[in-house]
Backbone as ProteinMPNN parsed JSONL, in Angstrom:
{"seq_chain_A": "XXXXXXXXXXXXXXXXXXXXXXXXXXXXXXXXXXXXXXXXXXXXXXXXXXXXXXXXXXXXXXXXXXXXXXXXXXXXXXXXXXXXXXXXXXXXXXXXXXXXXXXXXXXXXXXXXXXXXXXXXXXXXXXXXXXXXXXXXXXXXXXXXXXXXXXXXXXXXXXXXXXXXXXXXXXXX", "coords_chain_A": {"N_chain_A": [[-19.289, 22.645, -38.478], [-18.077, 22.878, -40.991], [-15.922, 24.812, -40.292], [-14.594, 22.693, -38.674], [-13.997, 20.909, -40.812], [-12.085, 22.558, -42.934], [-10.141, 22.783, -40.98], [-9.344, 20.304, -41.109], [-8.99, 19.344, -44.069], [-6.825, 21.426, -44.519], [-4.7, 20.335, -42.683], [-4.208, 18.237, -43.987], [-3.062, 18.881, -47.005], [-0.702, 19.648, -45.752], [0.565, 17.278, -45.406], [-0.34, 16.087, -43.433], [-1.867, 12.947, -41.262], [-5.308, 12.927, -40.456], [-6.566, 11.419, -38.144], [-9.35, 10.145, -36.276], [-10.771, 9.973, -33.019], [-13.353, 8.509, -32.931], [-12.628, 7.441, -34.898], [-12.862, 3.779, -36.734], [-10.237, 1.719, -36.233], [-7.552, 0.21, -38.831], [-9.027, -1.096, -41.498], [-11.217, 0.408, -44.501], [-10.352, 3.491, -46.544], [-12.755, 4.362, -47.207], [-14.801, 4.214, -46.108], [-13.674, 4.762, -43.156], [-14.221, 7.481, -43.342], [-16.277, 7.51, -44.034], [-17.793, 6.914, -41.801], [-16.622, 8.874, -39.885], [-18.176, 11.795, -41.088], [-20.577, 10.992, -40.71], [-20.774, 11.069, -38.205], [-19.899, 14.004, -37.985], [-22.717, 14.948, -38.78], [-24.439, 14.335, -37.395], [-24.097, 15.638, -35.134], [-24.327, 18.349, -36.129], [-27.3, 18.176, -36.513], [-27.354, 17.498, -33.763], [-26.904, 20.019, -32.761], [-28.502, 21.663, -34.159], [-31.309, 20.689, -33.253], [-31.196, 21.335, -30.486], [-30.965, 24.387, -30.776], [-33.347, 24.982, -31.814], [-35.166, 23.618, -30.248], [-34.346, 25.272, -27.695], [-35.551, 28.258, -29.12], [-38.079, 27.411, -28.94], [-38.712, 27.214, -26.596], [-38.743, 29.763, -25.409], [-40.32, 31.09, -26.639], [-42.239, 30.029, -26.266], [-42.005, 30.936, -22.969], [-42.222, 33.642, -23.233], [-45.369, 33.847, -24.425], [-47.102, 33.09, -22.568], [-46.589, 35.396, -20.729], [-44.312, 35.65, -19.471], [-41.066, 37.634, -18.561], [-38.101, 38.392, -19.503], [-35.235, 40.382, -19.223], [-35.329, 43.773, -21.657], [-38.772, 45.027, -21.054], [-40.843, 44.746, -24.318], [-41.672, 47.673, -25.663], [-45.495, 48.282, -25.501], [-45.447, 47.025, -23.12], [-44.678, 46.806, -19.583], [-42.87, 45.728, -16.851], [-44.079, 43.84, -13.975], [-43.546, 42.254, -10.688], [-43.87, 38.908, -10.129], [-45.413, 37.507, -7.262], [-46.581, 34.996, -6.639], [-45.05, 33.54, -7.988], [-42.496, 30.504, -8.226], [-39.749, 30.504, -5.769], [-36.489, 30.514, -6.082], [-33.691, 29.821, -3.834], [-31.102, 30.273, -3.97], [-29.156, 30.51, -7.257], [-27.143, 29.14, -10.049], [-25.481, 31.231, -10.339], [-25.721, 33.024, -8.647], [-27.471, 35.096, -5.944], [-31.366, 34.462, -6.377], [-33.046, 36.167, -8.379], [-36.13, 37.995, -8.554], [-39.206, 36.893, -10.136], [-40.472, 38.263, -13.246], [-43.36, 39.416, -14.907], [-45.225, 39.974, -17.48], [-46.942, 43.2, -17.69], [-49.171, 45.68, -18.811], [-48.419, 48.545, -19.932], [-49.077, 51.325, -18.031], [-50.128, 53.957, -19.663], [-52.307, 53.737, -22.17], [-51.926, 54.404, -24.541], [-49.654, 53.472, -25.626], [-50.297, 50.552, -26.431], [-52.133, 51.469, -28.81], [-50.367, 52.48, -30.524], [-49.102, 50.283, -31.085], [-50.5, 48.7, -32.489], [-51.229, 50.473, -34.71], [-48.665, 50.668, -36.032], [-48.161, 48.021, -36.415], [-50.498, 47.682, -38.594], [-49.646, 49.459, -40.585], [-47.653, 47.78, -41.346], [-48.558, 45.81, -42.27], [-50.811, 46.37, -43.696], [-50.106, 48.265, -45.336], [-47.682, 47.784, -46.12], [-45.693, 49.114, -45.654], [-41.918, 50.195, -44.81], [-39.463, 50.036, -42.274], [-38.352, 52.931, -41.966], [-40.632, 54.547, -43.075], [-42.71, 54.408, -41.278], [-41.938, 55.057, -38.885], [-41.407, 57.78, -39.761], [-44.768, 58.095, -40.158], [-45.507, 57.675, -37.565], [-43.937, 59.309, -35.682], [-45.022, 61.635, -36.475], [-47.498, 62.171, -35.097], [-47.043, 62.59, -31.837], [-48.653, 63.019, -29.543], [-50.542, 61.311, -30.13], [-49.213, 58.93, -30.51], [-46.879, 58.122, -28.516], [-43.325, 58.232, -27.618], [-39.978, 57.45, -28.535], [-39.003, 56.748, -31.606], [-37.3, 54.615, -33.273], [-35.461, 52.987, -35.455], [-34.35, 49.87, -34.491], [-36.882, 50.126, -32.649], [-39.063, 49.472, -33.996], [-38.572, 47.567, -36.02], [-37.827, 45.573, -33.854], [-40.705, 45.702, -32.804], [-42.407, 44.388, -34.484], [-41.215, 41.767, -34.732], [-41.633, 40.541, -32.309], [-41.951, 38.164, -30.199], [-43.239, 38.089, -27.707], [-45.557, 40.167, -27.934], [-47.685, 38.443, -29.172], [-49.366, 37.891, -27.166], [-52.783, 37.981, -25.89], [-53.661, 40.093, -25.41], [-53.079, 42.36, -27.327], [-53.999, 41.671, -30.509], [-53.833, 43.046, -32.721], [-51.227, 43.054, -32.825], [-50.79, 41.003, -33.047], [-51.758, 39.141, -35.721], [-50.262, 40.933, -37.154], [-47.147, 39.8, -36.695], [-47.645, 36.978, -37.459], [-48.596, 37.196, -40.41], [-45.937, 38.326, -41.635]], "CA_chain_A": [[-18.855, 21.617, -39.394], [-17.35, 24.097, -41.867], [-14.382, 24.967, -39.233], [-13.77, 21.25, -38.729], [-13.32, 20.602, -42.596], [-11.343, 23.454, -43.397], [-8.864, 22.587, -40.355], [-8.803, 18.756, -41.707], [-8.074, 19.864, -45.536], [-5.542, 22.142, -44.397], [-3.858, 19.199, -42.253], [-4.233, 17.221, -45.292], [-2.611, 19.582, -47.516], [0.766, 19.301, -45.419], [0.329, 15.75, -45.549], [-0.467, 15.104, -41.945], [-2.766, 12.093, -41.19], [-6.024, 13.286, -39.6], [-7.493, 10.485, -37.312], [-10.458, 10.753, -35.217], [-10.812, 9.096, -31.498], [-14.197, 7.569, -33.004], [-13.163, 6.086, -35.887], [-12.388, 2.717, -36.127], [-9.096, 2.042, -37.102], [-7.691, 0.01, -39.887], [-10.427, -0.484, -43.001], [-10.779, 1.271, -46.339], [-10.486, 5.518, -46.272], [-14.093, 4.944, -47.657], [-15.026, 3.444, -44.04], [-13.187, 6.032, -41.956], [-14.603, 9.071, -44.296], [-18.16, 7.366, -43.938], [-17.812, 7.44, -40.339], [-15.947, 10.536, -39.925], [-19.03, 12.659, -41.709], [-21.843, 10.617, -40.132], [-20.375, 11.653, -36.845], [-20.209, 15.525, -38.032], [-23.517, 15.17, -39.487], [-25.058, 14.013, -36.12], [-23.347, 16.353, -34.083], [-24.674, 19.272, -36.445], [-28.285, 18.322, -36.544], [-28.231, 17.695, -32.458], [-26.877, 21.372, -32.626], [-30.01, 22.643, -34.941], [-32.471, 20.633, -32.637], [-31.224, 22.245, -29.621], [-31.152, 25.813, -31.469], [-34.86, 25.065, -31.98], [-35.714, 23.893, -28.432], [-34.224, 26.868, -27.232], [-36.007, 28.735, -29.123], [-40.073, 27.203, -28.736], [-39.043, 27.264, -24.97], [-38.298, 31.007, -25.606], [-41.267, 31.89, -27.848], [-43.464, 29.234, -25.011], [-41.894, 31.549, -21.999], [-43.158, 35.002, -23.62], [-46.808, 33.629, -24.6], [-47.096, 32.829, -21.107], [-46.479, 36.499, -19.891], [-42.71, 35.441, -18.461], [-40.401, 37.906, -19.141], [-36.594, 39.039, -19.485], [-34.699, 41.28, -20.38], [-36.359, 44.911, -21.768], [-39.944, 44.788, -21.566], [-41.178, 45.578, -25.303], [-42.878, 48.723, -25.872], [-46.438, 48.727, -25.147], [-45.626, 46.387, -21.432], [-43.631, 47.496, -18.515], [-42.987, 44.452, -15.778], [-44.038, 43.691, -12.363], [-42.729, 41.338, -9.81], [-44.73, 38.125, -9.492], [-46.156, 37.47, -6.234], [-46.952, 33.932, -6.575], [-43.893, 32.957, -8.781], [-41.862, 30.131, -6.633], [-38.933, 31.338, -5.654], [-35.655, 29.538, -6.033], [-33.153, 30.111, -2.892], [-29.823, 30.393, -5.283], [-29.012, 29.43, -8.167], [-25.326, 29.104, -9.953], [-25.024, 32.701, -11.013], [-25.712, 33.861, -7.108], [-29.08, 35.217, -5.783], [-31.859, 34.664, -8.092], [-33.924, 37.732, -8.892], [-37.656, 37.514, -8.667], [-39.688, 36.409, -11.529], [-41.437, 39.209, -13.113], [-44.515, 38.962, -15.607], [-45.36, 41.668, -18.649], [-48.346, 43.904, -17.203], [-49.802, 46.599, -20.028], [-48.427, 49.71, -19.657], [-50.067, 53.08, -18.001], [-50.159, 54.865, -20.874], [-53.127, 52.873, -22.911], [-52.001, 55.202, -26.166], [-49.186, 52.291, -26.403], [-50.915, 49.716, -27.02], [-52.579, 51.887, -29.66], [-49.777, 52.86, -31.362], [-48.258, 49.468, -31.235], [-51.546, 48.13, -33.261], [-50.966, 51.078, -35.759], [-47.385, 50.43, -36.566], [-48.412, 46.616, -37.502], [-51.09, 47.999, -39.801], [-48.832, 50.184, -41.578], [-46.723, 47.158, -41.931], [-49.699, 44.53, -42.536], [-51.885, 46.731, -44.448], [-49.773, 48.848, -46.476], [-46.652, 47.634, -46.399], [-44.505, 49.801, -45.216], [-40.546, 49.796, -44.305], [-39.324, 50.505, -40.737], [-38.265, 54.495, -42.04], [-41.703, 55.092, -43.106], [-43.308, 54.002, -40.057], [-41.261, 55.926, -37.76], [-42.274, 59.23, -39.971], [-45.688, 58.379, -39.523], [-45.782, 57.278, -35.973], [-43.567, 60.523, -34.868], [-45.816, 62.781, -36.792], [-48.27, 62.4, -34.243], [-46.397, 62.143, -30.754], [-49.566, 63.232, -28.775], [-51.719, 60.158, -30.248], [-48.139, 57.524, -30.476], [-45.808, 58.444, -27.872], [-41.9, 57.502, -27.666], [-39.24, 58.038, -29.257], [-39.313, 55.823, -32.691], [-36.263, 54.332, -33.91], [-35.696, 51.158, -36.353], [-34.624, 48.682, -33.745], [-37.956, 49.837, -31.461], [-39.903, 49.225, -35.02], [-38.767, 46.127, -36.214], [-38.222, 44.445, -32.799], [-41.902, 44.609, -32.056], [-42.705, 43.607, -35.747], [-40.828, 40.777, -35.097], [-40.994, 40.217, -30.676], [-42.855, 36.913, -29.665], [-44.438, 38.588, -26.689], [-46.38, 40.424, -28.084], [-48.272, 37.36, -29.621], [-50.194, 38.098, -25.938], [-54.081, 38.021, -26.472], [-54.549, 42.194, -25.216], [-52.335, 43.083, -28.585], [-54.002, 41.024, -31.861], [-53.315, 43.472, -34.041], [-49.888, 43.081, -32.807], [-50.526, 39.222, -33.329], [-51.685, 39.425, -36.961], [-48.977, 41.469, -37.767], [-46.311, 39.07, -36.299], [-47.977, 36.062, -37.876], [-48.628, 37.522, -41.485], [-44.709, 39.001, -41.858]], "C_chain_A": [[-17.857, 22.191, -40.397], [-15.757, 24.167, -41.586], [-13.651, 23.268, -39.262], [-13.394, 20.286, -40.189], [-12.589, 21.686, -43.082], [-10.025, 23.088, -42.523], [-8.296, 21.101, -41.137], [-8.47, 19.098, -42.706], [-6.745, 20.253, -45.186], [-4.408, 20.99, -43.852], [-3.28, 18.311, -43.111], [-3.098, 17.375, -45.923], [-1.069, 19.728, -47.18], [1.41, 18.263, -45.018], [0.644, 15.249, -44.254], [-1.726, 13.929, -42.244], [-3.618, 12.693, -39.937], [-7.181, 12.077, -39.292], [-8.538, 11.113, -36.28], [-10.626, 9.821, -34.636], [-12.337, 8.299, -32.125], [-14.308, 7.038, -34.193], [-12.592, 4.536, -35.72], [-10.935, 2.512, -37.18], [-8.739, 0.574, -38.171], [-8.81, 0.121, -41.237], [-9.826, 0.237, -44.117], [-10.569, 2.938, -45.726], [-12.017, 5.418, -46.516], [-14.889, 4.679, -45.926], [-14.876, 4.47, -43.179], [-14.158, 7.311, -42.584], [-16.108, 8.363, -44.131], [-18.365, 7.95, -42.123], [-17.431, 9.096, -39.543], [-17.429, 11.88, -39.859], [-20.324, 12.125, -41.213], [-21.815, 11.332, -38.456], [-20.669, 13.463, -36.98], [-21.496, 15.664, -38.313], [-24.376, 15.293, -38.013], [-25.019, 15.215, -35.246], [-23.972, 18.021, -34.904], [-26.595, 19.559, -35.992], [-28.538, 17.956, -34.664], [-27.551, 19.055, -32.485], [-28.243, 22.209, -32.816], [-31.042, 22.095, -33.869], [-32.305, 21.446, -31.156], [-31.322, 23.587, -29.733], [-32.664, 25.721, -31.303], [-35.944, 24.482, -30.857], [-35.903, 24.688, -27.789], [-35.365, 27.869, -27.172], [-37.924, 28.819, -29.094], [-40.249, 27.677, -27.398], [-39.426, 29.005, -24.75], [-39.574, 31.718, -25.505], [-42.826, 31.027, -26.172], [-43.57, 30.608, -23.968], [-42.82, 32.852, -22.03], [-44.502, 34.95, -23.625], [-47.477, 33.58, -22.983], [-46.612, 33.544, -20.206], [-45.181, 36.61, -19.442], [-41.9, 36.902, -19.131], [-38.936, 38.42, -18.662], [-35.995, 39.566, -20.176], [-35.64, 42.79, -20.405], [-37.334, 44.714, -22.462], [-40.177, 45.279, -23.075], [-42.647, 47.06, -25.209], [-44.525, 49.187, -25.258], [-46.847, 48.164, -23.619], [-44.323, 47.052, -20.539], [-43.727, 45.705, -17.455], [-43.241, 44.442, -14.177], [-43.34, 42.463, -11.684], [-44.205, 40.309, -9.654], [-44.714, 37.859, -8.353], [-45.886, 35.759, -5.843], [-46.058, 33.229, -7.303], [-42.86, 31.753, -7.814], [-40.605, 30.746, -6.826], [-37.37, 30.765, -5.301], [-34.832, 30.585, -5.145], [-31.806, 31.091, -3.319], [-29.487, 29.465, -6.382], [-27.561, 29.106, -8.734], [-25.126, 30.18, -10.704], [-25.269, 33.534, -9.575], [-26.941, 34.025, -7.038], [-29.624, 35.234, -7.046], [-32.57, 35.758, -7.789], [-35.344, 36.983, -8.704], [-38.075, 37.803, -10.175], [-40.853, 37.471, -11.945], [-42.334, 38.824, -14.604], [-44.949, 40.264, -16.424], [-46.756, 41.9, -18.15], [-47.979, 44.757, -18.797], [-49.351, 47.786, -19.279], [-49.457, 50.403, -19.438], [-50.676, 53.439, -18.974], [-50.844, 54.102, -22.073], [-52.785, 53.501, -24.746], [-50.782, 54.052, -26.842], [-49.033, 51.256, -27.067], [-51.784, 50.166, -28.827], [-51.508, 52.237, -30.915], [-49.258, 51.261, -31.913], [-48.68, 48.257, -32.415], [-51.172, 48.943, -34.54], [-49.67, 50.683, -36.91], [-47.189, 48.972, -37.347], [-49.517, 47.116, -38.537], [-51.08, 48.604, -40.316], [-47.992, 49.292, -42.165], [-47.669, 46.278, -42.745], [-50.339, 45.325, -43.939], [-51.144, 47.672, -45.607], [-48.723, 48.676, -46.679], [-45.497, 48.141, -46.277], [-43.344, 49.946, -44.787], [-40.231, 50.796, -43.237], [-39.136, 52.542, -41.019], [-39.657, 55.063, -42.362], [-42.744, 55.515, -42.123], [-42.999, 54.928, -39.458], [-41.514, 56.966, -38.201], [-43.844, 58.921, -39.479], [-46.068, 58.442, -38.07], [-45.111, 58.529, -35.243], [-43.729, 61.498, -35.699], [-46.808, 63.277, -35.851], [-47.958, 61.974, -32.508], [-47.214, 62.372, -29.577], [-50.927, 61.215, -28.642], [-50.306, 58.809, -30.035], [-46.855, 58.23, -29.549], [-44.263, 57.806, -27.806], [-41.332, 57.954, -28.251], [-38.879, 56.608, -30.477], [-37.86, 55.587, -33.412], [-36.438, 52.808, -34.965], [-35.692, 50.231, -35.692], [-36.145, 48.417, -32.858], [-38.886, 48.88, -32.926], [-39.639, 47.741, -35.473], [-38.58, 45.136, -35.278], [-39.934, 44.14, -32.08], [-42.362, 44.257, -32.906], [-42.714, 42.047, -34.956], [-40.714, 40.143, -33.245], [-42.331, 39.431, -30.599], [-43.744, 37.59, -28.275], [-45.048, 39.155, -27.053], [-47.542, 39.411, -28.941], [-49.758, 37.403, -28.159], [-51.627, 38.715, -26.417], [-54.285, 39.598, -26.064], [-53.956, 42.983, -26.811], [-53.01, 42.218, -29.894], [-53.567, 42.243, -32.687], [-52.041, 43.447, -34.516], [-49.605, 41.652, -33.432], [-50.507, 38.859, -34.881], [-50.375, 40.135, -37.44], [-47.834, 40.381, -38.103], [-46.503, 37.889, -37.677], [-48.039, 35.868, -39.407], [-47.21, 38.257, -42.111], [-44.676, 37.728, -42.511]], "O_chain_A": [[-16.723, 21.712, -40.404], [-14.781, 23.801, -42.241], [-12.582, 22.86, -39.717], [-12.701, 19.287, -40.381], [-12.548, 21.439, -44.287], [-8.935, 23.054, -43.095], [-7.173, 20.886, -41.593], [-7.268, 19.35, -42.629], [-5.725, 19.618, -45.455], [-3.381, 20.774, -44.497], [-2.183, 17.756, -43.043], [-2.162, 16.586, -45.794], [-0.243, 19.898, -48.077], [2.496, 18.205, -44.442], [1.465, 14.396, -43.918], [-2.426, 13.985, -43.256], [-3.15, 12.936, -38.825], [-8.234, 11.843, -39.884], [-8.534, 12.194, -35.691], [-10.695, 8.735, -35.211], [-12.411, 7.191, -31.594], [-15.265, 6.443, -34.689], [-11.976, 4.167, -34.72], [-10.668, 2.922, -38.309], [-9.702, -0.18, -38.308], [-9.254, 1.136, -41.773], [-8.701, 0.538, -44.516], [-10.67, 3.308, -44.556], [-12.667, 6.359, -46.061], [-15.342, 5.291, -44.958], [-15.785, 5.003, -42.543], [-14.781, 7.984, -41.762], [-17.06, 9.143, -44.151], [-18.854, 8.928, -41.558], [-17.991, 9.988, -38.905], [-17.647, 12.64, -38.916], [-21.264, 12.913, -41.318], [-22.693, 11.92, -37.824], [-21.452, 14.083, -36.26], [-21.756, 16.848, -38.097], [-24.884, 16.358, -37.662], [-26.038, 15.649, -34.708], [-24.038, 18.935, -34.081], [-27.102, 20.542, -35.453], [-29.667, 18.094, -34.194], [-28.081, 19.375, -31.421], [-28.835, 23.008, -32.09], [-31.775, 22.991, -33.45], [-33.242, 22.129, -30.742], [-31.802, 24.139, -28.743], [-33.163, 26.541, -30.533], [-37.122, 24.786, -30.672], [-36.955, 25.062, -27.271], [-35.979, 28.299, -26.196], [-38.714, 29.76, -29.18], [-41.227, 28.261, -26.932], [-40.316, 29.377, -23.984], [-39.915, 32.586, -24.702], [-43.784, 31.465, -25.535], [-44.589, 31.296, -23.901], [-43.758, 33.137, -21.286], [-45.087, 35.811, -22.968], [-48.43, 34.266, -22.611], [-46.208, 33.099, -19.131], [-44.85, 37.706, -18.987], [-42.222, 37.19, -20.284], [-38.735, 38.804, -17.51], [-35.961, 39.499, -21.404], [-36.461, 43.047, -19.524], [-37.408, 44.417, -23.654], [-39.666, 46.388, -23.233], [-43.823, 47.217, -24.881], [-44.715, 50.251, -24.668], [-47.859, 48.454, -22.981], [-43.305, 47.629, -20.919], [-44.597, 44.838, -17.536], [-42.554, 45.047, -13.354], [-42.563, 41.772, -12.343], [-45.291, 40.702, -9.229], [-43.525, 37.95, -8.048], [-45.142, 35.372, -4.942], [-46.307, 32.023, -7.273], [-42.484, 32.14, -6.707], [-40.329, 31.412, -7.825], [-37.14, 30.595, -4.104], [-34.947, 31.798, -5.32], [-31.604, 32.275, -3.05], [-29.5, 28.237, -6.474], [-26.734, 28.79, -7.879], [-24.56, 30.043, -11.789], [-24.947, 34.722, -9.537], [-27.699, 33.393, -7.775], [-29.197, 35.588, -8.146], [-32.525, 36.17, -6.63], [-35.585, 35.776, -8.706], [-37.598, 38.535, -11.042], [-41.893, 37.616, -11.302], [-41.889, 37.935, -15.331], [-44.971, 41.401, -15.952], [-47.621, 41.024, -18.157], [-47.047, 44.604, -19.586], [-49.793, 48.051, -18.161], [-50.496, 50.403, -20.097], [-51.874, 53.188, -19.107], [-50.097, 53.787, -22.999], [-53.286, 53.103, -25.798], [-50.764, 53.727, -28.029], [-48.197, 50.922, -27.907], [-51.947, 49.368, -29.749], [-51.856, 52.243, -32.095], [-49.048, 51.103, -33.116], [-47.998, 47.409, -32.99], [-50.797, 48.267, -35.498], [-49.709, 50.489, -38.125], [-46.508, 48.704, -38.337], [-49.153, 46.747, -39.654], [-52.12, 48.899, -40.904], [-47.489, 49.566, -43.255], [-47.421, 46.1, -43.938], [-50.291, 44.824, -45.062], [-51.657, 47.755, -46.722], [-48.33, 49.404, -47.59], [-44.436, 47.698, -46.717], [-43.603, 49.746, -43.6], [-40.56, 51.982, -43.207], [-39.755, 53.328, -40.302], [-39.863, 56.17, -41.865], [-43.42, 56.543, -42.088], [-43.819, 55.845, -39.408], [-41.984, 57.68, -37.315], [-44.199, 59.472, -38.436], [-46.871, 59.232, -37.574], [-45.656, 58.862, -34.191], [-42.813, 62.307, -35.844], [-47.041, 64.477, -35.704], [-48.636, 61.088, -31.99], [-46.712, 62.016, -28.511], [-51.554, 60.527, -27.836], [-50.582, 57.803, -29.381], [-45.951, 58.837, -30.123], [-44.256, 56.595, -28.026], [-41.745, 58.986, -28.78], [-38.508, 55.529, -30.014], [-37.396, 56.493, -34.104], [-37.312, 51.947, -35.063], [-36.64, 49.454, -35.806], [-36.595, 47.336, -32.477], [-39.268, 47.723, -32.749], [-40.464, 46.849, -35.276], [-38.959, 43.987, -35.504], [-40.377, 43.228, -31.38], [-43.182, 43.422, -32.524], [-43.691, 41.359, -34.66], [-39.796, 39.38, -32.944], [-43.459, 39.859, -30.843], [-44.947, 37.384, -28.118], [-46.003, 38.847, -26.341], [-48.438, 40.132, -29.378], [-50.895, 36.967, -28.339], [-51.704, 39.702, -27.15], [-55.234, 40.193, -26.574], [-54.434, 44.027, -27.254], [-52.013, 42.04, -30.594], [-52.641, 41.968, -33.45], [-51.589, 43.62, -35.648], [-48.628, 41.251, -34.065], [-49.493, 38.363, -35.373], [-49.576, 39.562, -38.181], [-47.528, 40.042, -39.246], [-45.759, 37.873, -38.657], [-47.699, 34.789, -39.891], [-47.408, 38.818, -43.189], [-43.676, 37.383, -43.141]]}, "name": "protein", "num_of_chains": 1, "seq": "XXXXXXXXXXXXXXXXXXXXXXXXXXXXXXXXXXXXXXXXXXXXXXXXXXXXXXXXXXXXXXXXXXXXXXXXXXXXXXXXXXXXXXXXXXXXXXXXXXXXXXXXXXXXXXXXXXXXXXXXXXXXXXXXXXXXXXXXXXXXXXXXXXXXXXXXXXXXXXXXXXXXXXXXXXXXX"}
């Protein structure tokens, strides 16, 4: 909306006439300029509701094990089995549909609980964390950076019932 009032001013400003294909024509300027801005207004808020479709479908997909993209931290992915299996789609073969399993390495899950109740419980900011958590690289394994730290703060899959502490965390930020 922003962009499309800054180009119209400017038009203005060198005293072009800026019509729009849906207004109606003759009338007052107050008429056209009602219409005009009801139209942008519309056109913004079906933007925000699709932004926020997007993202329930998103936040739905993860809760529901789906995943894409790089697994977070304490899951690795397998290939569903039982997933159906679309032929092609319009990006070329589709890929099989894979599903967040729990990592090997059960010390991830452990760490991944810790790191929210350093954030939950004492409050802590992503540099702190990462000293504590790669003080002890036997009990929290990985390599600890800010994006790993505040993306699983803040990553909807882990909302998955084997992680609450991860869930609390999430939920109480």
């Amino acid at each position: 909306m922003v962009t499309g009032l800054t180009v119209e001013h400017e038009l203005q400003k060198t005293g072009m006439e800026v019509i729009y294909a849906n207004e109606p024509t003759g009338g007052t300027k107050s008429g056209q300029l009602r219409s005009r801005r009801y139209g942008q207004v519309e056109a913004e808020v079906y933007r925000t509701v699709l932004l926020e479709m997007s993202m329930g479908g998103q936040i739905q997909h993860a809760i529901n094990g789906w995943n894409h993209g790089y697994p977070p931290y304490p899951y690795t992915t397998a290939i569903d089995e039982n997933a159906p299996t679309a032929t092609r789609n319009r990006f070329g073969e589709a890929r099989p549909k894979k599903k967040l399993v729990p990592h090997p390495d059960s010390r991830r899950f452990a760490a991944a609980a810790e790191l929210c109740r350093l954030r939950r419980e004492e409050h802590l900011k992503a540099a702190d964390i990462i000293a504590v958590l790669s003080a002890e690289p036997d009990r929290y394994p990985g390599k600890w950076t800010h994006n790993l730290v505040e993306g699983l703060i803040a990553n909807p899959i882990l909302w998955n019932q084997r992680c609450q502490a991860v869930c609390l965390c999430i939920t109480s930020r």
